[in-house]
C-alpha positions in Angstrom: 43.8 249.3 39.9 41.9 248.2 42.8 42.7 250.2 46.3 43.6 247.9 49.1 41.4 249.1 52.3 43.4 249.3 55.9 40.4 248.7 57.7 37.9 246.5 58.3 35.0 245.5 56.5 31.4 245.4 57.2 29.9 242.3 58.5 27.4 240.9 56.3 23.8 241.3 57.6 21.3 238.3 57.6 18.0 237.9 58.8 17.1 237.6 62.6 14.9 234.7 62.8 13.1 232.3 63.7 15.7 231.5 66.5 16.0 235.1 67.9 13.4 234.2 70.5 15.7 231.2 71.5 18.5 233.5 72.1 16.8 237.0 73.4 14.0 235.9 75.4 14.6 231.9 76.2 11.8 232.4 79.2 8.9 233.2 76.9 9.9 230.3 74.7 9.6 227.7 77.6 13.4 227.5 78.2 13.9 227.4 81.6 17.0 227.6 83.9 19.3 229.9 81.3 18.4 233.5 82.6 16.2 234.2 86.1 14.0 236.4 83.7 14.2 237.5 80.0 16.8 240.4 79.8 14.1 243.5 79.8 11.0 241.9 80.7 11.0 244.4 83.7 11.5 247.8 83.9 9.7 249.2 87.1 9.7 248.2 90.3 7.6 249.4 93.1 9.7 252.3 93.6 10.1 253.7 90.6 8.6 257.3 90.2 6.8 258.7 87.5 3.6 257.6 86.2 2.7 253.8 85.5 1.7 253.2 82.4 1.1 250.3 79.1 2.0 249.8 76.0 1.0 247.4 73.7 0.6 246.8 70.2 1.0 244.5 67.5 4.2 244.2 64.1 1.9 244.1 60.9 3.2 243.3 57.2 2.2 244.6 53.8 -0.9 242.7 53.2 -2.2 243.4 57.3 -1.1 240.3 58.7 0.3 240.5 62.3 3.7 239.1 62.3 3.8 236.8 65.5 6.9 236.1 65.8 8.2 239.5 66.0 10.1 240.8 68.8 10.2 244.8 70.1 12.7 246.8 72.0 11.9 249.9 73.9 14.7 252.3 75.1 13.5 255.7 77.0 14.2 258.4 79.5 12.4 258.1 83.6 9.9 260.3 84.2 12.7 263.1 84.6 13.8 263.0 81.0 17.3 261.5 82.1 18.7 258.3 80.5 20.1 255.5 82.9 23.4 255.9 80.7 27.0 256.9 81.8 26.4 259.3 79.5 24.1 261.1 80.7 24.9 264.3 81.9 22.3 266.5 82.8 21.9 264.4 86.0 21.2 260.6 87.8 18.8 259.2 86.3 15.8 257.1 88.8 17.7 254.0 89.8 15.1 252.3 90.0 14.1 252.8 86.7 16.1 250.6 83.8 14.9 252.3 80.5 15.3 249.5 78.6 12.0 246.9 77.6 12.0 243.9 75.7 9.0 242.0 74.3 8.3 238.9 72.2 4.8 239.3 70.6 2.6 236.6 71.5 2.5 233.4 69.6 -1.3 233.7 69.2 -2.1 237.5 69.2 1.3 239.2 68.2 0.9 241.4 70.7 3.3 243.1 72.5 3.3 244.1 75.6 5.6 246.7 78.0 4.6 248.1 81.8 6.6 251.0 82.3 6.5 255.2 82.9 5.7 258.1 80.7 8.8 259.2 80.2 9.8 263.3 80.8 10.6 265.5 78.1 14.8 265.2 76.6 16.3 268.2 74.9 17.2 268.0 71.4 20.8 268.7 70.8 20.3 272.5 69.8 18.5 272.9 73.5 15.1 272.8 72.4 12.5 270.3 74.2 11.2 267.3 72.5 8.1 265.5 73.1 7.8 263.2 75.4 8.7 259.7 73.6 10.7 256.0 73.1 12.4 254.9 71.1 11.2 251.4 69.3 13.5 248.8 67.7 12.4 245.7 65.8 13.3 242.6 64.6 11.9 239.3 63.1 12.3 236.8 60.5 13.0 238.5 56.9 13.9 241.3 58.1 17.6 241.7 57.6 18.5 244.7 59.6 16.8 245.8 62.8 14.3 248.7 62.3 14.4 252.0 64.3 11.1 254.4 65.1 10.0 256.8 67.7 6.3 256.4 69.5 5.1 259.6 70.9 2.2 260.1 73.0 -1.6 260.9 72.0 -2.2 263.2 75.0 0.5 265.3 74.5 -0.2 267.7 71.4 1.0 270.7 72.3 4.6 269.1 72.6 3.8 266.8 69.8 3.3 269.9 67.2 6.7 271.8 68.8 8.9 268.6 69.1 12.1 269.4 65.9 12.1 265.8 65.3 8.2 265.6 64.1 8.9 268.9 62.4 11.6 268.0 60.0 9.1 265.2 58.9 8.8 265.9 55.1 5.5 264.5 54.7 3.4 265.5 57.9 0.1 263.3 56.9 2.2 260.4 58.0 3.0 262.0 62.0 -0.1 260.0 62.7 1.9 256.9 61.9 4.0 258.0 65.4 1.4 258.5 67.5 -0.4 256.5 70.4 -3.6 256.9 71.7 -4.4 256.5 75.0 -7.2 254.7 76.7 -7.5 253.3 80.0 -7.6 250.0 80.7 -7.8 248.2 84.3 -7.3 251.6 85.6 -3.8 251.7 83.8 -3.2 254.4 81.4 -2.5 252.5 78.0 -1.4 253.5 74.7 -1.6 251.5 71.6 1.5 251.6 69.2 0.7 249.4 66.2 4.0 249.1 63.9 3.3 248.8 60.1 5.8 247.4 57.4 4.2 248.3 54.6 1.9 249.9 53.1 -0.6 253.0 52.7 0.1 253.7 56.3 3.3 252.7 56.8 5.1 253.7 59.7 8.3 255.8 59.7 11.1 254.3 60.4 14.3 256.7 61.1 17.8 255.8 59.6 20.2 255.4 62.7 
């Protein structure tokens, strides 16, 4: 006998594209007049504390190619380690700060692009610091649900080694796949956060 469920089921889950552009960020696609900007195009503004920095990168597949059409989400603490979230309570978070990015890779490049602040250190939910990090979300066409990672910062090693999250990481070779380096470019500290699919150095994605 089949049991009857009393609640309700999961919606069905269906690839994002190629209209998600259309919809999330109708500015970069030449649409004018729906939004002033693209929701997340901006997170800093002149007085926003901590310090300024870039990260770029680029969504590749299996076989290398850069997905251009792919579109990434940042989400992150200010340079206090406090989330601008009513739930957040360990303090008030930098109002001038909105934590949350969005980017459409180029149509050319791929590339994606986001100005915004190193972000302070969090606590895990045992008390213990992590590493100074974001959190990434992406999404493009054939790819049917939306995939979660964590980039964490080149110049920050010592946290890096001690962070719990890193730790519990089964296969350690594959950290690297989490980590940017930094460079400087125009006199802005940049870190490059290239996002693979697939293969031999594919990077961890995290089951949220």
């Amino acid at each position: 006998m089949v049991q009857s469920l009393d609640r309700l089921k999961e919606t069905p889950s269906q690839t994002a594209g190629p209209y998600v552009h259309i919809g999330c960020t109708p500015n970069t696609c030449g649409i004018d007049g729906v939004f002033p900007e693209d929701l997340g195009s901006r997170m800093v503004s002149d007085a926003t504390e901590g310090e300024r920095i870039r990260i770029v990168g680029r969504v590749f597949d299996g076989v290398g190619t850069v997905l251009k059409d792919a579109m990434v989400e940042l989400w992150q603490a200010d340079a206090a380690g406090l989330y601008p979230s009513p739930s957040e309570t360990r303090g008030t978070a930098d109002p001038n700060f909105s934590g949350f990015g969005r980017s459409a890779g180029d149509m050319t490049t791929g590339e994606f692009v986001f100005e915004t602040i190193k972000p302070g250190s969090v606590p895990f939910k045992d008390g213990r610091p992590q590493a100074p990090h974001v959190t990434v979300w992406i999404v493009a066409r054939g790819i049917n649900l939306g995939l979660h990672t964590r980039m964490y910062f080149g110049d920050e090693a010592a946290a890096n080694d001690a962070d719990p999250i890193l730790a519990r990481i089964e296969h350690q070779t594959r950290v690297a796949t989490l980590i940017a380096p930094r460079s400087e470019e125009d006199g802005v500290a940049t870190y490059r956060f290239d996002i693979r699919l697939q293969g031999p150095d594919e990077t961890i994605f995290f089951d949220i």
